[in-house]
PDB file with one MODEL, atoms N, CA, C and O in Angstrom:
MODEL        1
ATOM      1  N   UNK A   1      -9.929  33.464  16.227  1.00  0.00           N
ATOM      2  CA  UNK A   1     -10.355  32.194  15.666  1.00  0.00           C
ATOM      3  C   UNK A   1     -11.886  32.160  15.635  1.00  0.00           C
ATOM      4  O   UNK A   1     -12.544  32.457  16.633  1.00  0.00           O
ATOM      5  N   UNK A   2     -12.526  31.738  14.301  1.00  0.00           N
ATOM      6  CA  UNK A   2     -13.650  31.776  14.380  1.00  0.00           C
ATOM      7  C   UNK A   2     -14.221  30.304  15.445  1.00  0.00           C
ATOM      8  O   UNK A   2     -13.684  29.387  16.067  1.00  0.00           O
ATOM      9  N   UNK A   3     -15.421  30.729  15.202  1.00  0.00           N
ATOM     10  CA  UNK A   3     -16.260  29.824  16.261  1.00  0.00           C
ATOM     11  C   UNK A   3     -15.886  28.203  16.115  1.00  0.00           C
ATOM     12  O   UNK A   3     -15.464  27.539  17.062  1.00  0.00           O
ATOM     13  N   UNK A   4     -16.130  27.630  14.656  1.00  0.00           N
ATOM     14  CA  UNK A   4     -16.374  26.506  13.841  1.00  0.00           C
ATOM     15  C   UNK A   4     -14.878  25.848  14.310  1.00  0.00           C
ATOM     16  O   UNK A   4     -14.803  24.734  14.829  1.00  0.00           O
ATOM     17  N   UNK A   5     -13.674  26.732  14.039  1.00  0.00           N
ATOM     18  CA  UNK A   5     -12.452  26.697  13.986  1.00  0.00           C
ATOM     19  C   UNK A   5     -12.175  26.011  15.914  1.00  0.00           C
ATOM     20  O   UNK A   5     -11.485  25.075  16.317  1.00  0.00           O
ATOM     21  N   UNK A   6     -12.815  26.720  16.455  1.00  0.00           N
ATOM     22  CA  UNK A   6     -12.426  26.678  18.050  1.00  0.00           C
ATOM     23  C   UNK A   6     -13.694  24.927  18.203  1.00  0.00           C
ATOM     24  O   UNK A   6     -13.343  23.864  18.716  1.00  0.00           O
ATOM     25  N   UNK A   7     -14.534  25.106  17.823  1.00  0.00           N
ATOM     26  CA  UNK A   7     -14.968  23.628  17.879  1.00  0.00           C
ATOM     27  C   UNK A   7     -14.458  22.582  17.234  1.00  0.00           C
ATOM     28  O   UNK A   7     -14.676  21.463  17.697  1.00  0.00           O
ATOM     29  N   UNK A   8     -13.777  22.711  16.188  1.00  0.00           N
ATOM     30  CA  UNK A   8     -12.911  21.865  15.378  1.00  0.00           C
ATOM     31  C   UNK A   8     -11.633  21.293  16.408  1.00  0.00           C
ATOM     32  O   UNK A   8     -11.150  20.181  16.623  1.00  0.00           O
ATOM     33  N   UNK A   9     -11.489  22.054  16.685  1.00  0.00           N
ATOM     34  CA  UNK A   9      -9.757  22.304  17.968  1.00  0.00           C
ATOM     35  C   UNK A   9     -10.190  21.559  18.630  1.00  0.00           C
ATOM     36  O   UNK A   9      -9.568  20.500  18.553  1.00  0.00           O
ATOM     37  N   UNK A  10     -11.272  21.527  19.534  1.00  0.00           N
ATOM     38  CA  UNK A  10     -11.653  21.211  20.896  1.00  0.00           C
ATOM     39  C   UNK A  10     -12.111  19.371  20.695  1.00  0.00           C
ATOM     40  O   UNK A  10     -12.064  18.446  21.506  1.00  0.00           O
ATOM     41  N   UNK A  11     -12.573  19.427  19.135  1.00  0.00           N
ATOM     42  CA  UNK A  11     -12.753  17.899  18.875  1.00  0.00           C
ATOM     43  C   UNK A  11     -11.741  17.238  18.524  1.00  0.00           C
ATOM     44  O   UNK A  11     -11.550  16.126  19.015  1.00  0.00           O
ATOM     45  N   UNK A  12     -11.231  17.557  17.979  1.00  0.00           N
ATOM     46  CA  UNK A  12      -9.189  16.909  17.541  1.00  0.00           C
ATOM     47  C   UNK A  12      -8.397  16.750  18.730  1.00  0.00           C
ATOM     48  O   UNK A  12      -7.507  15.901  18.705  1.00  0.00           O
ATOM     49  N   UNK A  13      -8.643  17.664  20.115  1.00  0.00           N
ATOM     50  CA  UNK A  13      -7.626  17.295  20.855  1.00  0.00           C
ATOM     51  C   UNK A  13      -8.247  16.069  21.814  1.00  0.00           C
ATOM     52  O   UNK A  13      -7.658  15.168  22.411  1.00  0.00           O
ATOM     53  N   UNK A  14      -9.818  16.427  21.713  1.00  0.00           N
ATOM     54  CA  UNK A  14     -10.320  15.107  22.426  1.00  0.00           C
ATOM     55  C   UNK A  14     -10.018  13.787  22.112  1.00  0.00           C
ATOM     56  O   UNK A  14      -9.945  12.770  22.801  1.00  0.00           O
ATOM     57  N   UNK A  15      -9.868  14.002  20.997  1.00  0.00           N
ATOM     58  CA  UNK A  15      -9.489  12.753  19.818  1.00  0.00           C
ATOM     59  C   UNK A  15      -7.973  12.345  20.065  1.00  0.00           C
ATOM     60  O   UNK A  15      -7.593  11.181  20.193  1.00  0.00           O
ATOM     61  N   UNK A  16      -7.237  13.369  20.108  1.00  0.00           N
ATOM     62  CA  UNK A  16      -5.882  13.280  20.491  1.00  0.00           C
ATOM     63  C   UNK A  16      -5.336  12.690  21.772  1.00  0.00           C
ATOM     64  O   UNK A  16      -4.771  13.256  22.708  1.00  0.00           O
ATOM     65  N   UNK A  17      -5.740  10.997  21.532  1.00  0.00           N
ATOM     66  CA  UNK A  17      -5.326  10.342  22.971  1.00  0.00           C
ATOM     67  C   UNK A  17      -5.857   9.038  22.715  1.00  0.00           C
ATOM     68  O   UNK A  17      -6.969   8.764  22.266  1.00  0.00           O
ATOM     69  N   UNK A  18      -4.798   8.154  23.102  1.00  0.00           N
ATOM     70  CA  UNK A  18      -5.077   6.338  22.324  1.00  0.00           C
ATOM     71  C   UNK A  18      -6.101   5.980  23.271  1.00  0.00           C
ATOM     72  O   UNK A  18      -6.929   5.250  22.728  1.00  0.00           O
ATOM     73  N   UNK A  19      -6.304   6.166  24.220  1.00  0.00           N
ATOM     74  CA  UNK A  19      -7.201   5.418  25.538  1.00  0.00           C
ATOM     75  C   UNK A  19      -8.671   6.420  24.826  1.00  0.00           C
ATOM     76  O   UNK A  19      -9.745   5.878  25.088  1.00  0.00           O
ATOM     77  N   UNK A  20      -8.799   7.767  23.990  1.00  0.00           N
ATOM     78  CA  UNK A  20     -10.286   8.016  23.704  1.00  0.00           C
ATOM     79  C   UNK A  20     -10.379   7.501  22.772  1.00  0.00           C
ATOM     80  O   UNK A  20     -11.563   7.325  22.487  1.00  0.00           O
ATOM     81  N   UNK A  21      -9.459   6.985  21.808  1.00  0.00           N
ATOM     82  CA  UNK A  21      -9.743   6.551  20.883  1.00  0.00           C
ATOM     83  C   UNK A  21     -10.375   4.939  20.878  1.00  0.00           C
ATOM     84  O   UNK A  21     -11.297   4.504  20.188  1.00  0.00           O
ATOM     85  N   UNK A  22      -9.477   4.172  21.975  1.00  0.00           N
ATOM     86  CA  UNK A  22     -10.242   2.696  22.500  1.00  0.00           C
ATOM     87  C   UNK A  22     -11.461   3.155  23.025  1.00  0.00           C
ATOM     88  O   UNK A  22     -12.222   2.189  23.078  1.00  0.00           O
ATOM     89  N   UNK A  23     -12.096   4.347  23.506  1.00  0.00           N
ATOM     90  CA  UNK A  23     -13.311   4.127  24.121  1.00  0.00           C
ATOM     91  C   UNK A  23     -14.150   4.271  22.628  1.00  0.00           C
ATOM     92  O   UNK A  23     -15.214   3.726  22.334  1.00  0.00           O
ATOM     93  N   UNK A  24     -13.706   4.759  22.181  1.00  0.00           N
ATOM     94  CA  UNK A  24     -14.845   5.252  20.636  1.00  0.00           C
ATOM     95  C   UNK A  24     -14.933   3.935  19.913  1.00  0.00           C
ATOM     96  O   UNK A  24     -15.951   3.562  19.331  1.00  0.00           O
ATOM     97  N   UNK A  25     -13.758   3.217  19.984  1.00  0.00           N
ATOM     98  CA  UNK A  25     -13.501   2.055  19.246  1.00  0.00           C
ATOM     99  C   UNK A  25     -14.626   1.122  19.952  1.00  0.00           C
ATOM    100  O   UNK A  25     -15.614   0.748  19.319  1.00  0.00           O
ATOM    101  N   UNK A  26     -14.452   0.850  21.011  1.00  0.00           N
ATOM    102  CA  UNK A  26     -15.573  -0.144  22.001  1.00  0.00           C
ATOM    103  C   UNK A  26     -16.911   0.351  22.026  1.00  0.00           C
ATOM    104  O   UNK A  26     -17.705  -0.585  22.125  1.00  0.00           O
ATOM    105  N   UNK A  27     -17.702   1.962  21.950  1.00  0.00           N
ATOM    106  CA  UNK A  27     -18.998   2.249  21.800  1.00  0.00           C
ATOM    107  C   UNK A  27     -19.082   2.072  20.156  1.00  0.00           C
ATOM    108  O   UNK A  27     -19.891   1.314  19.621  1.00  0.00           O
ATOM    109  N   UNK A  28     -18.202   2.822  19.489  1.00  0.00           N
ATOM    110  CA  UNK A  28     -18.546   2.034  18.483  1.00  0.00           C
ATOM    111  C   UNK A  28     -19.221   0.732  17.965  1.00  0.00           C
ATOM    112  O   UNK A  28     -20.255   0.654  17.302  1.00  0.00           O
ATOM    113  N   UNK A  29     -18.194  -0.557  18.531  1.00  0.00           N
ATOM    114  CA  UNK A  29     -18.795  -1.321  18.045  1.00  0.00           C
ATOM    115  C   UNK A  29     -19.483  -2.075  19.101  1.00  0.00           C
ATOM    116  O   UNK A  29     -19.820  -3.213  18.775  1.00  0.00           O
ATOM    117  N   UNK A  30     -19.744  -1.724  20.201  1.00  0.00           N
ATOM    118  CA  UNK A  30     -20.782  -1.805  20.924  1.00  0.00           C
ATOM    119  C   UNK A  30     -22.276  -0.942  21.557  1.00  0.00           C
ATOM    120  O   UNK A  30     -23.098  -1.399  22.351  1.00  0.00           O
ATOM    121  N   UNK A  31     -22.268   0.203  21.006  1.00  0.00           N
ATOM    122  CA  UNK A  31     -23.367   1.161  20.688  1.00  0.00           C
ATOM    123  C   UNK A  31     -23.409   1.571  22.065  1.00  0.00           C
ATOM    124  O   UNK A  31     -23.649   2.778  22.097  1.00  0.00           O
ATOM    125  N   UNK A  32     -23.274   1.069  23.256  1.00  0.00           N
ATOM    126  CA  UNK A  32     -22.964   2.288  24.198  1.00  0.00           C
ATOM    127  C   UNK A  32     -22.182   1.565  25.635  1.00  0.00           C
ATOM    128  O   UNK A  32     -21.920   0.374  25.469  1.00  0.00           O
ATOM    129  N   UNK A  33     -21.821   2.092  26.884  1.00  0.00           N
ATOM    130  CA  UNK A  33     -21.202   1.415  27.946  1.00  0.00           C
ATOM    131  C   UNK A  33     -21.429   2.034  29.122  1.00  0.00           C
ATOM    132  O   UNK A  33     -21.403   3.256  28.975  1.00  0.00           O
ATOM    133  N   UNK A  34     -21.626   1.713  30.150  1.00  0.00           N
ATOM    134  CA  UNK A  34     -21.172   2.595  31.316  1.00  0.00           C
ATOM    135  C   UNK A  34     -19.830   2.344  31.734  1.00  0.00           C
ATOM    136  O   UNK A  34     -19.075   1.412  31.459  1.00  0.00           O
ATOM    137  N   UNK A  35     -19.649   3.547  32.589  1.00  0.00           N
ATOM    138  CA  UNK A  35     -18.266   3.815  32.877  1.00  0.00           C
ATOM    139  C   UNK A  35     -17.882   2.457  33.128  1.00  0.00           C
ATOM    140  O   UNK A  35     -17.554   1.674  32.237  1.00  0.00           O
ATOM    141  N   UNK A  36     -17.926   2.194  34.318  1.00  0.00           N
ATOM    142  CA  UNK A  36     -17.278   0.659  34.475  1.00  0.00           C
ATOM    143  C   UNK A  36     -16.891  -0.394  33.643  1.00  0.00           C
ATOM    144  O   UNK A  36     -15.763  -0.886  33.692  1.00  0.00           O
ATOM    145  N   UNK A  37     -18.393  -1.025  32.342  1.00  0.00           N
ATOM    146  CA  UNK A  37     -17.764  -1.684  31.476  1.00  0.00           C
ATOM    147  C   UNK A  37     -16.420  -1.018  30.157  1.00  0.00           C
ATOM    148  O   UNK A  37     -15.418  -1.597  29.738  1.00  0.00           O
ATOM    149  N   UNK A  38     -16.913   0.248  29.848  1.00  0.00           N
ATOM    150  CA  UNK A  38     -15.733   1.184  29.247  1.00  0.00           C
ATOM    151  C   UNK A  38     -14.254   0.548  30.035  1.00  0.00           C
ATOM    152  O   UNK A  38     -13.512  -0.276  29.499  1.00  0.00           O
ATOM    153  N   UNK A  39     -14.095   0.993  31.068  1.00  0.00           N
ATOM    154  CA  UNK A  39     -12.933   0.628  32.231  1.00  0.00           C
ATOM    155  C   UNK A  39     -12.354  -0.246  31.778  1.00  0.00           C
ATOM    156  O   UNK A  39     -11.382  -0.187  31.025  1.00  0.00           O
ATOM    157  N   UNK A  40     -13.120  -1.553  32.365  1.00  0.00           N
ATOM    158  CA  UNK A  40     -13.328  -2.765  32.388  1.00  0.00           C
ATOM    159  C   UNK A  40     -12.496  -3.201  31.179  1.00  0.00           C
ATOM    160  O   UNK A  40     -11.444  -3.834  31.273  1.00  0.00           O
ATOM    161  N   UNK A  41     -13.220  -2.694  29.717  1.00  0.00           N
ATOM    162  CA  UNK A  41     -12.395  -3.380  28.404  1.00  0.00           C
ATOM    163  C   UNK A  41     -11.317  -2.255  28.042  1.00  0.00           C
ATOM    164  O   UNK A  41     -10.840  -2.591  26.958  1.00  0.00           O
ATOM    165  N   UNK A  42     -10.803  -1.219  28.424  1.00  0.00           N
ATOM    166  CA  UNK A  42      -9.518  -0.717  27.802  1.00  0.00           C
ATOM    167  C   UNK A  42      -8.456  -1.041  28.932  1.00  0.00           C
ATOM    168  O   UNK A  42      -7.237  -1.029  28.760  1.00  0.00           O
ATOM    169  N   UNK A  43      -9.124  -1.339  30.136  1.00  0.00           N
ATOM    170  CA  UNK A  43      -8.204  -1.731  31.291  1.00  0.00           C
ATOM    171  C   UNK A  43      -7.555  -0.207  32.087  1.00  0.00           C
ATOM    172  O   UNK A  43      -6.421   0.014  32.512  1.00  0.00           O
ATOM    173  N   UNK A  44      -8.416   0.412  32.076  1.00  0.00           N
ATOM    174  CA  UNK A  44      -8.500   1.496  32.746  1.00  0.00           C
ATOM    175  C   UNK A  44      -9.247   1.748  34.382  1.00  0.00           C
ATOM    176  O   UNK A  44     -10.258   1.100  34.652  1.00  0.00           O
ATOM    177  N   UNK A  45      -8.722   2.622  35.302  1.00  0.00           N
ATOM    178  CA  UNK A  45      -9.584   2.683  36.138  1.00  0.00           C
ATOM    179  C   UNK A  45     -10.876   3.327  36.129  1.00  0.00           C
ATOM    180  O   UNK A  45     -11.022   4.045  35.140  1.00  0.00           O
ATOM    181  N   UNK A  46     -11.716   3.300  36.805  1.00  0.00           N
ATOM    182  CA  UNK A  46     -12.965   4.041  36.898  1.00  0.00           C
ATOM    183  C   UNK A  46     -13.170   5.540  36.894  1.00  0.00           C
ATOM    184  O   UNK A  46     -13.935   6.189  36.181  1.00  0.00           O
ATOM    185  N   UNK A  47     -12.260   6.002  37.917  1.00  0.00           N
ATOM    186  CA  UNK A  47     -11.659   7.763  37.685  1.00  0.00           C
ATOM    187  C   UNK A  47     -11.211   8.281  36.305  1.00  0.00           C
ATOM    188  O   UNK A  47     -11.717   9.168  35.618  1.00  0.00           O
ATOM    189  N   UNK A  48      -9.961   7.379  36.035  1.00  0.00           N
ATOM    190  CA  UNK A  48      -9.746   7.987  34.669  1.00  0.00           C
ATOM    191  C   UNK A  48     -10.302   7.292  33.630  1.00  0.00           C
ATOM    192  O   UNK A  48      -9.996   7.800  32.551  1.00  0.00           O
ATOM    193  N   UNK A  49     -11.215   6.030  33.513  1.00  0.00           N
ATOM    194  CA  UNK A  49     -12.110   6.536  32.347  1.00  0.00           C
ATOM    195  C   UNK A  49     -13.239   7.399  32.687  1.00  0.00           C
ATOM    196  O   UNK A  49     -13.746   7.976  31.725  1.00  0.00           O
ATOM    197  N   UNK A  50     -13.640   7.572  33.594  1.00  0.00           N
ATOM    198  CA  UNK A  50     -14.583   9.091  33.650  1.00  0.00           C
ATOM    199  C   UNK A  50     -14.284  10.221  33.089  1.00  0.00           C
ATOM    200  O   UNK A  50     -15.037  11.032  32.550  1.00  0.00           O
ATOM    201  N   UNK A  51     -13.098  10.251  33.239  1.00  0.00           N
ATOM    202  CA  UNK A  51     -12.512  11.614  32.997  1.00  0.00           C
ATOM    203  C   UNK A  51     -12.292  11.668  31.627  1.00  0.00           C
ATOM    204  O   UNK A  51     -12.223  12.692  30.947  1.00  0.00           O
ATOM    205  N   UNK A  52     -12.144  10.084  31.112  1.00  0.00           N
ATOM    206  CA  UNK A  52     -11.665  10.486  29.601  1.00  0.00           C
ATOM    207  C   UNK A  52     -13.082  11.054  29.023  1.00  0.00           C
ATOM    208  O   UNK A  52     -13.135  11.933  28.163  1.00  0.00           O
ATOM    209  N   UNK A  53     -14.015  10.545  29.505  1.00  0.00           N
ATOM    210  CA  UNK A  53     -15.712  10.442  29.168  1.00  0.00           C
ATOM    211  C   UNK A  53     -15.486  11.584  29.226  1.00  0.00           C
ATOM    212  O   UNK A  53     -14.762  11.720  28.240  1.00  0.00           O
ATOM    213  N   UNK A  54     -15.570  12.495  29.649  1.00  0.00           N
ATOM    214  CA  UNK A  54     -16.508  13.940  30.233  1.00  0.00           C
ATOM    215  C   UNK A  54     -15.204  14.766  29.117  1.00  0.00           C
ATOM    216  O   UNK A  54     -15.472  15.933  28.830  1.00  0.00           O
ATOM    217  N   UNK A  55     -14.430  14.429  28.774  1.00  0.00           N
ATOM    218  CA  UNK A  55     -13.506  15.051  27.739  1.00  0.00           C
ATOM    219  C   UNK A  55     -14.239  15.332  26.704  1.00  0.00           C
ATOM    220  O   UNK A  55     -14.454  16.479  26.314  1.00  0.00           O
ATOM    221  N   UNK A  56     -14.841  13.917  25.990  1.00  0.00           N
ATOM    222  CA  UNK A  56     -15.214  13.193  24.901  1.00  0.00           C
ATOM    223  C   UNK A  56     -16.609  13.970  25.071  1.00  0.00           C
ATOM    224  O   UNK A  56     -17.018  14.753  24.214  1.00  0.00           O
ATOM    225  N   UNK A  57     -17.289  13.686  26.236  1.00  0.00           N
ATOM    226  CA  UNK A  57     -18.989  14.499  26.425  1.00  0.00           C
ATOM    227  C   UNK A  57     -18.272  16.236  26.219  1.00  0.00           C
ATOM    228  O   UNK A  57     -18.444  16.745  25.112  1.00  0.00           O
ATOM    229  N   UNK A  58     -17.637  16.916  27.107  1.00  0.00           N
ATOM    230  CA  UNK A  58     -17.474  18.130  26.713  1.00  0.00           C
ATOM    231  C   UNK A  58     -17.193  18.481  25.141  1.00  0.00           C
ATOM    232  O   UNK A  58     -17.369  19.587  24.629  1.00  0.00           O
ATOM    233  N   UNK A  59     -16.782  17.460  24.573  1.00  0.00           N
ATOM    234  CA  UNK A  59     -16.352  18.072  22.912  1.00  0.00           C
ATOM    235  C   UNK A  59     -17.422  17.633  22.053  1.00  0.00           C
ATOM    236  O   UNK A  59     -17.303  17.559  20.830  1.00  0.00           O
ATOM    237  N   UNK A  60     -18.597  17.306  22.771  1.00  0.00           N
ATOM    238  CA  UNK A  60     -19.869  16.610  22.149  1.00  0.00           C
ATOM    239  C   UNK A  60     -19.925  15.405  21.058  1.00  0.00           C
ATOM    240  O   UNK A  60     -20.786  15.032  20.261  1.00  0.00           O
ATOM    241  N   UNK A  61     -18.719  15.002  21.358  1.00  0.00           N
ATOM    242  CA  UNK A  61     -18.695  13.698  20.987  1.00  0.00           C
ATOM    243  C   UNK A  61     -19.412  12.295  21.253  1.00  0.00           C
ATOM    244  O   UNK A  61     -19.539  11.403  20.414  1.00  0.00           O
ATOM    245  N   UNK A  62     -19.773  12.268  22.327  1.00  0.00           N
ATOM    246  CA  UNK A  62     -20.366  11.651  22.942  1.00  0.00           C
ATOM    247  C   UNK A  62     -21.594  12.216  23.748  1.00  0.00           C
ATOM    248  O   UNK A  62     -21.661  13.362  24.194  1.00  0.00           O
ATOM    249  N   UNK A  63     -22.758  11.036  23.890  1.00  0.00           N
ATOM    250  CA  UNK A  63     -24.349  11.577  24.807  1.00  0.00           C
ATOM    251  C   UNK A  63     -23.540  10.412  26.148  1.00  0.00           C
ATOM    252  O   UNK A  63     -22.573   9.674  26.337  1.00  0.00           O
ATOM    253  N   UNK A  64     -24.883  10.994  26.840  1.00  0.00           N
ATOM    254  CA  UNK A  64     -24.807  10.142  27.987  1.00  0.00           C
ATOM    255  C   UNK A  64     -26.226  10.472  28.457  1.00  0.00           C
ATOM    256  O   UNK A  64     -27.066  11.336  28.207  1.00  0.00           O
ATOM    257  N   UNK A  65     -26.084   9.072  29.494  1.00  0.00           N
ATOM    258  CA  UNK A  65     -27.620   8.545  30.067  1.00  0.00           C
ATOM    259  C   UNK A  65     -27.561   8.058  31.197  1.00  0.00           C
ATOM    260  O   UNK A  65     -27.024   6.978  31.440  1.00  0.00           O
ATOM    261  N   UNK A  66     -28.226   8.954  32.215  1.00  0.00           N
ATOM    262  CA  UNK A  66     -27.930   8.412  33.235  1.00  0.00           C
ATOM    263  C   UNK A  66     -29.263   7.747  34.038  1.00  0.00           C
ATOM    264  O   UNK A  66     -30.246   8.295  34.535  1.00  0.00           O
ATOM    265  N   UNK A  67     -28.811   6.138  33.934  1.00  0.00           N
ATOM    266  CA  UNK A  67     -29.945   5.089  34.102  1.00  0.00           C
ATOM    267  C   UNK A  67     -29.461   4.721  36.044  1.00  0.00           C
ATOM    268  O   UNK A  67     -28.489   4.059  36.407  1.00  0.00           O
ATOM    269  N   UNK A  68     -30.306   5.274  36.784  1.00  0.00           N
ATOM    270  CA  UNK A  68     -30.315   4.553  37.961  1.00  0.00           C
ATOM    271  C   UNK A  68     -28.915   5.091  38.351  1.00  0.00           C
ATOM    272  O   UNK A  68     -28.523   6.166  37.897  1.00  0.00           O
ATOM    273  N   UNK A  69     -28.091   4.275  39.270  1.00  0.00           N
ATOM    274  CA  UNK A  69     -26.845   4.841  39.813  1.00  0.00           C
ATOM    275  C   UNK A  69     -25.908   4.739  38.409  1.00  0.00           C
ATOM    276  O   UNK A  69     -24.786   5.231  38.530  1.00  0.00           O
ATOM    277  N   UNK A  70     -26.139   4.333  37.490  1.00  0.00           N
ATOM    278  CA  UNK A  70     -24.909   4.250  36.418  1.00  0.00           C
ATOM    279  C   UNK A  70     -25.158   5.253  35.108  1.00  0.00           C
ATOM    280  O   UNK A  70     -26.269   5.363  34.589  1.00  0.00           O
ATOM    281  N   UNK A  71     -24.153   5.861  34.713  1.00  0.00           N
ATOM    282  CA  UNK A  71     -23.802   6.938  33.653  1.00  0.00           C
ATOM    283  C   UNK A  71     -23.287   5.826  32.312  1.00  0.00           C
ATOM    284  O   UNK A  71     -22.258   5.156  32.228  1.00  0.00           O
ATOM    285  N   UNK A  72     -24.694   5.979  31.152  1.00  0.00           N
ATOM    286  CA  UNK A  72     -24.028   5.614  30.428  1.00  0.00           C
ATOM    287  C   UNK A  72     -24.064   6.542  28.901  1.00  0.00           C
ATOM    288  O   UNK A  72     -24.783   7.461  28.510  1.00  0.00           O
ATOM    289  N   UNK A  73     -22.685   5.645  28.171  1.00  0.00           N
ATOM    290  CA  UNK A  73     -22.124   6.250  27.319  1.00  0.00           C
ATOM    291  C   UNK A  73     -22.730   5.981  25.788  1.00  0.00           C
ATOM    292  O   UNK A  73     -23.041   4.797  25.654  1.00  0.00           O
ATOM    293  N   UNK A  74     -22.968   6.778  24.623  1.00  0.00           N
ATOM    294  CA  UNK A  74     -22.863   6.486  23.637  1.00  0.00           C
ATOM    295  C   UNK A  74     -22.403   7.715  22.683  1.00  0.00           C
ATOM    296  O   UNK A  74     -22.352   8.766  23.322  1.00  0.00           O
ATOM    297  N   UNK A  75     -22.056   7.847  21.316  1.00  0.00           N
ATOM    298  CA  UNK A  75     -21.188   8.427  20.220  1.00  0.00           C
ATOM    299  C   UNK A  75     -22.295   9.570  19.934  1.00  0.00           C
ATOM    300  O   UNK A  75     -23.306   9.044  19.469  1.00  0.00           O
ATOM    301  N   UNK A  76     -22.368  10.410  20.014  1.00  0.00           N
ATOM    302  CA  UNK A  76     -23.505  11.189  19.887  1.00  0.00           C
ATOM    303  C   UNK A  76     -24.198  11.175  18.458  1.00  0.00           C
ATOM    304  O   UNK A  76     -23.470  10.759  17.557  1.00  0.00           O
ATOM    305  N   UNK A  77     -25.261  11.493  18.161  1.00  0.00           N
ATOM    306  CA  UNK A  77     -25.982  11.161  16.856  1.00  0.00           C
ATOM    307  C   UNK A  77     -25.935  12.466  16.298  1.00  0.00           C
ATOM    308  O   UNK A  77     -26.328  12.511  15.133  1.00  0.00           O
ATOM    309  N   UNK A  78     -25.413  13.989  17.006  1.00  0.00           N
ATOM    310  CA  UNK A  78     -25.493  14.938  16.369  1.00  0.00           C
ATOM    311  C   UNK A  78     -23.724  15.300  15.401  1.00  0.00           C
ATOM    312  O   UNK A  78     -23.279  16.282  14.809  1.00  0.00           O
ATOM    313  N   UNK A  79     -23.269  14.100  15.658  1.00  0.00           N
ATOM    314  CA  UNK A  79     -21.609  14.199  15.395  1.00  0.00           C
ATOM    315  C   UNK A  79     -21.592  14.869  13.725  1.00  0.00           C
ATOM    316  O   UNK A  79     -22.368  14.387  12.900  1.00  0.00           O
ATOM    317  N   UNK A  80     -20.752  15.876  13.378  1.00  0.00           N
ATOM    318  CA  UNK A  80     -20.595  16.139  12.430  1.00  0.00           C
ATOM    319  C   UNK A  80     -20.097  15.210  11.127  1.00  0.00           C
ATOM    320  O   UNK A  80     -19.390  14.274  11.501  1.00  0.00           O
ATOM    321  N   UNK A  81     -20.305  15.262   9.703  1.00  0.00           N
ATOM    322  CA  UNK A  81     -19.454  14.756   8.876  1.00  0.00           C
ATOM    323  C   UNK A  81     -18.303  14.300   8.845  1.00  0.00           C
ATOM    324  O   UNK A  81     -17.934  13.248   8.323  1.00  0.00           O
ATOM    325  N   UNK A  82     -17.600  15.182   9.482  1.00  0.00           N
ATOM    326  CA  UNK A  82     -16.351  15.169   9.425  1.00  0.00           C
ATOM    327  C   UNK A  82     -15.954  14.367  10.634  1.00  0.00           C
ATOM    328  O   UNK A  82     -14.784  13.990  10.693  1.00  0.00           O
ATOM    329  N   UNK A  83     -16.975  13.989  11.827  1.00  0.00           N
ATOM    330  CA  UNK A  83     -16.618  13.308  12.686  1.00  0.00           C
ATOM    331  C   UNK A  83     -17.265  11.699  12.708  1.00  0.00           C
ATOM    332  O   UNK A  83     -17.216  10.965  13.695  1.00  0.00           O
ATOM    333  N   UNK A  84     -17.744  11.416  11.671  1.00  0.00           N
ATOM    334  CA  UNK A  84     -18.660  10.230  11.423  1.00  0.00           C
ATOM    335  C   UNK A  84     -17.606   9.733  10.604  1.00  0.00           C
ATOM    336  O   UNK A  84     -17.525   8.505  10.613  1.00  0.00           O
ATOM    337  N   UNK A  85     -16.529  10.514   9.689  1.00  0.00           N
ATOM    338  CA  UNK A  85     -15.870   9.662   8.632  1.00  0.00           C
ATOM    339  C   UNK A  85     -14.584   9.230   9.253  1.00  0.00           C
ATOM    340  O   UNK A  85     -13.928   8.247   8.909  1.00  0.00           O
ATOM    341  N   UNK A  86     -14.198  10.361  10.535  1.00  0.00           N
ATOM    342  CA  UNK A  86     -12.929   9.804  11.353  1.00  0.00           C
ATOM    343  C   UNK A  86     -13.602   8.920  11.809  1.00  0.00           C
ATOM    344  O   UNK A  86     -13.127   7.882  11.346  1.00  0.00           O
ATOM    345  N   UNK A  87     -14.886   8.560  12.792  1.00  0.00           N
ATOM    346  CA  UNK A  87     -15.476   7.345  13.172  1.00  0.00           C
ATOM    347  C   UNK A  87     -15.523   5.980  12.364  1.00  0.00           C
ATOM    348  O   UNK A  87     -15.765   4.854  12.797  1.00  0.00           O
ATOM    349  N   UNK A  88     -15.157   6.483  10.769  1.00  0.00           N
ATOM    350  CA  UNK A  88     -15.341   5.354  10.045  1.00  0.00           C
ATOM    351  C   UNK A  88     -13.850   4.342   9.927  1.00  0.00           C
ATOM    352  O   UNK A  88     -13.844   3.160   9.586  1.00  0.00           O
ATOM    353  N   UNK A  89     -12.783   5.069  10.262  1.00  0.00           N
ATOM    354  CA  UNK A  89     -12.122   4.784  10.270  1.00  0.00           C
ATOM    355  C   UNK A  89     -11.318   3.595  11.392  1.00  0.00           C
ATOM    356  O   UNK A  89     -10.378   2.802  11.341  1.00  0.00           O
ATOM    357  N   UNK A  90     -12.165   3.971  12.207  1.00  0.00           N
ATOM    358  CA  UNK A  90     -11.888   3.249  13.716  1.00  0.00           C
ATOM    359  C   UNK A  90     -12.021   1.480  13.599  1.00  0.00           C
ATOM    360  O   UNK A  90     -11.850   0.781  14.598  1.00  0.00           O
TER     361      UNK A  90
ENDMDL
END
């Protein structure tokens, strides 16, 4: 599998899950969160929305910023075409 192909994979399966898709949905239309407020509005715990995070950050879907004791989240600005128009959809 070429390279492009194996990054394509790795962003679809991140994608592949209703709870990443509420977090994209909420930075979306709130431009970014820390873990807790993320949590907080899909009604998730703190562990596993971390975990969904670092899914979403490993498939470079997402940046992060880490301000003081809190990690926060936003949609990354380097997101491909093809990942700005599934974003459009949200």
């Amino acid at each position: 599998m070429k390279n492009k192909e194996k990054e394509m994979e790795r962003v679809l399966k991140a994608l592949a899950n209703h709870r990443r898709l509420a977090i994209l949905a909420f930075l979306k239309k709130k431009g970014e969160g820390s873990v807790g407020e993320i949590g907080e509005e899909i009604r998730l715990s703190f562990r596993a929305t971390s975990r969904h995070l670092s899914v979403l950050y490993a498939a470079n879907v997402l940046e992060r910023q880490q301000r003081s004791l809190q990690v926060f989240y936003k949609i990354s600005k380097e997101s491909s075409p093809t990942l700005r128009a599934l974003f459009s959809l949200l």
